[in-house]
N, C-alpha and C positions, 0 to 999 in steps of 0.2 A: 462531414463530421463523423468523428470515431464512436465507436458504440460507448469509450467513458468519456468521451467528450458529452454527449447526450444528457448524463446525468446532471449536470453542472448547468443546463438551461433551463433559465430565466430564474436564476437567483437559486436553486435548487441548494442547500447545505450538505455535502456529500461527507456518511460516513465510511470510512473505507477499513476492513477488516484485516487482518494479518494472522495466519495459521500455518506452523511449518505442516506441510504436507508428511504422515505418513509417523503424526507425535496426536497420542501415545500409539498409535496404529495403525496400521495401515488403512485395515478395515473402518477406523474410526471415524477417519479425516471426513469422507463423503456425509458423516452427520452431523458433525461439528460445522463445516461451512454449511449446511441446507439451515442450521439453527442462526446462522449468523443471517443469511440471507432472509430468512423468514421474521426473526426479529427488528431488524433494520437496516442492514447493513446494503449499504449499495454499487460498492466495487469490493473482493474481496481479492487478497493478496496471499497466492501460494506459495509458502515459502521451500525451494528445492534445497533440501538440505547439503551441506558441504561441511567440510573437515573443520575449514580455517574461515568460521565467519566474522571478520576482521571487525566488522559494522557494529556487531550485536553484543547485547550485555548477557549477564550470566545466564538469565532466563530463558530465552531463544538457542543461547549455545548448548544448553543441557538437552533444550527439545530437540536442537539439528543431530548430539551425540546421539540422542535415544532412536531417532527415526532413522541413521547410518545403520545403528547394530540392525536396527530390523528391516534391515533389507530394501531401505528406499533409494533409489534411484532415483535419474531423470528419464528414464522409460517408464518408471510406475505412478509417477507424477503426472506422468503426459496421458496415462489410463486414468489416473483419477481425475484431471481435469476434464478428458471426454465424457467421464460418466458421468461428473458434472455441470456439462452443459447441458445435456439434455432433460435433468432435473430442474435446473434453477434459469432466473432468466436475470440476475443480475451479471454485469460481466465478473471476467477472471482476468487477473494478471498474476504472472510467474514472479516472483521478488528469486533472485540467484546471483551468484559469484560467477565472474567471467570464465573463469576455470574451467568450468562444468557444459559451458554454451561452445569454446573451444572445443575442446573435448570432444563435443557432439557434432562437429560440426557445424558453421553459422547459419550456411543456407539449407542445410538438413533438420536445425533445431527449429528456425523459424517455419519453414514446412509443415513439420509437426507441431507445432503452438498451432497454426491457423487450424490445422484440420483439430485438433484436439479442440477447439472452442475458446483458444485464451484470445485474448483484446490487447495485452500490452506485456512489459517486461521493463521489470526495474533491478538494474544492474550496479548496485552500491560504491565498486570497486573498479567504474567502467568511466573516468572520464571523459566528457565531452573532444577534449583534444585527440581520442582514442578510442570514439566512439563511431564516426564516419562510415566505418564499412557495416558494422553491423548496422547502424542506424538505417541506409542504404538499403539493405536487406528485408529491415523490419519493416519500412515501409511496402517495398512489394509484396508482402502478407495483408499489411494491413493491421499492423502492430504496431502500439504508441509505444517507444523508446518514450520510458519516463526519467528523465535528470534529474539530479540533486544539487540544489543550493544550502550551504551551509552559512552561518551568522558572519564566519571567518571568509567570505566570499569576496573577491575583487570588484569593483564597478566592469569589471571587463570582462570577469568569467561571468557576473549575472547576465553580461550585455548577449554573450555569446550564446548562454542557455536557451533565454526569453527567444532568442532568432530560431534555437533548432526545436522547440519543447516541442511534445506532442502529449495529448490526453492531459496530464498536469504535468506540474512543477512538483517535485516534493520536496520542501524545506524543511532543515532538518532543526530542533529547535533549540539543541545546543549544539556546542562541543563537545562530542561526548559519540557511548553508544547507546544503543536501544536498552529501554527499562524505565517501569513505570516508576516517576518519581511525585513526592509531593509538593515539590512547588518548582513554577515553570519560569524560566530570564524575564523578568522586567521587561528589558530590551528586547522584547520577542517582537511586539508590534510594528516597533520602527524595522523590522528587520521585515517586517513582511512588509510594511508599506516601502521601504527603500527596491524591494526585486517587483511591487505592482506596477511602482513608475516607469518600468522597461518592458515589462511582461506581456504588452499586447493584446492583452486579453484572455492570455491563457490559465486557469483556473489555478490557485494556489490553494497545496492541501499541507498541513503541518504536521510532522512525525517526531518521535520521540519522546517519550515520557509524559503522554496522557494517561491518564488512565482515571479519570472521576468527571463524574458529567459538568459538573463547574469548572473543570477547566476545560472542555470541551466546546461548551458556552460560553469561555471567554474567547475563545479561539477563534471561533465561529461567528465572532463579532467582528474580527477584521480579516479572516480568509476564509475560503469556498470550502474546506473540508479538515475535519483530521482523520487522524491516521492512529485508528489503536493496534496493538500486536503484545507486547509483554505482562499486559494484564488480564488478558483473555486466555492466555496460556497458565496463567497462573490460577485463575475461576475453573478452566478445566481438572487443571491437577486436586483443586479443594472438593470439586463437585462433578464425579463423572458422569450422574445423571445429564449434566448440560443445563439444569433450570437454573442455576446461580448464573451463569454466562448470558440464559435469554434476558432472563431478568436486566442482567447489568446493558445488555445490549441496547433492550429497548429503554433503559434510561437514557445514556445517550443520543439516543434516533430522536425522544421526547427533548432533551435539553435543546440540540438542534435545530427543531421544527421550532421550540421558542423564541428560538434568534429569530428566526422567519419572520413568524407570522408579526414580533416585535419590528423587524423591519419593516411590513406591508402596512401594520396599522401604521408608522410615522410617516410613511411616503400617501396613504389615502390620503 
């Protein structure tokens, strides 16, 4: 079992974080995730900045422009993550565009995730039909290749995911890109119960446009985790202290733990 696999046992409600590495700073990043990790969060997601983030809505694209101008890389990614594992003890996974893993090299980049302390890599733009070799690689590190299922998904692409997943599934909860919105498809649940009936057992975490603990708590009623990123970047830019983001953090970890403990009292 993988180190985010871990998190996900025995009903565990995982929240999973999202921070482009290296926004607003370089220097900054290493305290914005230890704030994330120390408030609740229990996998968090580096995001390596790139040109063309095809995935993301305005708010992410503005923080990937800002952290390009200042000098981030995927070398000073792969140092902030080192320095962050020996801080924090939840895992890391890298969220990037295939571009940049090219680029670097497959088995030179996955090399450098293990020794740097990452757990997984979520590749937006990296279909499963096209995913094989790296996927192949990741595993000899010991890195979950996380897939995406979208609402628009085939019975045969979920069939195909559910077979290769590793760490989670991340289903994405529209059509659409990343940005917190205020109200989330109806049809979200059937969407998650239609990829459980294949999934095996593999954890389903939901992304895109959370961003308020009620609907994190609806979420969390019929999948294992969500996934915040564009609201958390926006709490940063209102409040650089960081107490507005802990704050909201630990609302979420609290609405979470509610579904819980609501699900252990009905099954005592």
């Amino acid at each position: 079992m993988s180190r985010i696999e871990t998190i996900f046992k025995r009903g565990h409600k995982a929240l999973v974080g999202y921070v482009t590495a290296g926004y607003p700073d370089i220097k900054a990043t290493p305290c914005i995730v230890t704030a994330l990790a120390e408030s609740g969060c229990d996998i968090i997601e580096l995001g390596i900045p790139f040109s063309d983030p095809l995935a993301d809505g305005a708010t992410i694209q503005k923080a990937s422009y800002t952290a390009l101008q200042n000098g981030t890389t995927p070398q000073v990614c792969l140092e902030i993550a080192r320095k962050l594992s020996r801080q924090i003890s939840v895992p890391l996974a890298f969220m990037t565009y295939y571009n940049p893993v090219l680029n670097f090299g497959l088995e030179a980049f996955c090399r450098s995730c293990r020794s740097a302390g990452i757990s997984g890599l979520i590749v937006p733009d990296l279909p499963p039909d096209e995913g094989r070799e790296l996927e192949t690689i990741a595993r000899r590190y010991d890195l979950d290749l996380i897939y995406f299922l979208a609402p628009t998904s085939t019975p045969a692409r979920i069939s195909q995911v559910a077979a290769r997943a590793n760490g989670f599934i991340y289903l994405v909860s529209i059509t659409g890109v990343t940005g917190a919105r205020k109200i989330l498809p109806p049809e979200l649940e059937s969407f998650v119960k239609r990829v459980r009936e294949k999934s095996g057992g593999t954890p389903l975490c939901v992304g895109f446009g959370i961003s308020t603990p009620e609907q994190a708590r609806r979420v969390a009623a019929f999948a294992d985790g969500v996934i915040v990123g564009s609201r958390f970047i926006q709490l940063i830019d209102k409040d650089p202290t960081l107490t507005t983001l802990k704050t909201f953090v630990a609302s979420l970890r609290e609405a979470l733990d509610s579904c819980e403990n609501y699900r252990e009292a009905k099954s005592a």
